[in-house]
N, C-alpha and C positions, 0 to 999 in steps of 0.2 A: 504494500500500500504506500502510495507516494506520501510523501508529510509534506506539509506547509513550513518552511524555514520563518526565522523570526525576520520580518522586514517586506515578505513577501505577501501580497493582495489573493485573496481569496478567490477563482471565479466567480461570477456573477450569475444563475442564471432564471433570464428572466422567462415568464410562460403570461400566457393569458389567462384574466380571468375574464366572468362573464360576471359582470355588478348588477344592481337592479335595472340604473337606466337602458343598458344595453339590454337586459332580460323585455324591458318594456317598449326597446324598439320592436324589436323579437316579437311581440307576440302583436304590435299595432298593424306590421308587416303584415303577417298571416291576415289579421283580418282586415283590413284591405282586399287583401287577393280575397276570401272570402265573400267580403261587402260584392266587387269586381263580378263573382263568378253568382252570385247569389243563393251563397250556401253558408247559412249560419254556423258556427264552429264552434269549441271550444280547443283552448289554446293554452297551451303553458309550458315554460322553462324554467331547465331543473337546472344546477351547477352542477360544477366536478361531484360535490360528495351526494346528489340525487336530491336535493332540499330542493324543494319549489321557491321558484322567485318571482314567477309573474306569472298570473293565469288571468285569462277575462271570458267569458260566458256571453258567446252574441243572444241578444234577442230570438228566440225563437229554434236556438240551439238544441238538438235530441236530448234528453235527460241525462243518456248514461255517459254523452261525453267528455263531462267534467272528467270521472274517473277514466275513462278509456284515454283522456289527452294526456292525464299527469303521468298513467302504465306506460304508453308508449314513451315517453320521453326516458320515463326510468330505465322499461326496457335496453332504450337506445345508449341511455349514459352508465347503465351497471355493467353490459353486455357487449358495446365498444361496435353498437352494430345498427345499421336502419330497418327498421320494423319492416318494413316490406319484402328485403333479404331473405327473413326469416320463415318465410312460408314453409319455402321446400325443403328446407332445413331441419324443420320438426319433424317432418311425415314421417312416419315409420322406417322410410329408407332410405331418410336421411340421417346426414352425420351427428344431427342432435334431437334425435327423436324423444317424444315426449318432454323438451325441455320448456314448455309454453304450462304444464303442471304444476312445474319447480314455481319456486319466487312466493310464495302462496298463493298462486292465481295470479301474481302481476305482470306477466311477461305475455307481451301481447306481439302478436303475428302477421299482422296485415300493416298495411303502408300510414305515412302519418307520422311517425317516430324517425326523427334524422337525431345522428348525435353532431357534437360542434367540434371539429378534430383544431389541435392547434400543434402542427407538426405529426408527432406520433400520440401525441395527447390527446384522450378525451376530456374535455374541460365542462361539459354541460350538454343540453340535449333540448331538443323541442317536439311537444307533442304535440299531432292538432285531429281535432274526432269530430264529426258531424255531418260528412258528407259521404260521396261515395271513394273508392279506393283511390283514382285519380285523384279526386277533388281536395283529400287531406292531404296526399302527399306532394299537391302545387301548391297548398296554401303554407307546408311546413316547407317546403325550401322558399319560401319566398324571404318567411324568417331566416333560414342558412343563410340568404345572401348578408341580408343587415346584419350577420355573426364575421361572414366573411370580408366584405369592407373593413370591420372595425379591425378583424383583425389585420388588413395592410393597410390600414392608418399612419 
């Protein structure tokens, strides 16, 4: 293990985070696209350790969205993976069968759930639920883009 000598500067290194304001561009984003496409949503982003930081609940949005927006997001920020990925992945003959069981029921499998990479990092996730399979997952990157501006800021 290399050491630090006395005189000598530490590296640095720095990573992204994802704070509320950017959380709450994150989800104005999505719905927009949502407002845009005419499909109510539910929206939310989670940070690195999977803690919700901004959710919003359009008008007129499915019920079970709330929950299904904050799963996928977890999904995507526990799992380092987009919800939609993970279809063919659980099926019996795939290489993670049965893992949409695990998590107590949180691990969800259709589109909607993008995680926020910063480098080789996952640093946070967005969920977004209310439409059909397309419809979540144009409204959830539309949030990925305002993660990835900030991040080449």
């Amino acid at each position: 293990m290399a050491r630090i000598s006395e005189g000598q500067v530490m590296p640095r290194v720095e990573r992204m985070e994802i704070d509320l304001a950017l959380a709450i561009e994150m989800t104005n984003a999505a719905k927009a696209k949502a407002k845009e496409i005419n499909a109510p949503m539910s929206i939310a982003v989670l940070d690195a350790g999977a803690n919700l930081l901004s959710f919003q609940r359009m008008d007129g949005a499915e019920l079970a969205g709330p929950n299904l927006a904050v799963d996928k997001a977890y999904t995507s920020v526990t799992n380092r993976i987009d919800t939609g990925d993970l279809r063919a992945r659980i099926a019996p003959d795939g290489d993670l069968p049965g893992m949409n069981a695990n998590g107590n029921g949180r691990y969800i499998a259709f589109a909607g759930g993008i995680p926020c990479w910063d480098g080789d990092r996952v640093v946070g996730a967005i969920g977004v639920s209310g439409g059909s399979w397309e419809e979540d997952q144009i409204c959830a990157e539309a949030g990925i883009e305002i993660f990835k501006r900030a991040c080449n800021a």
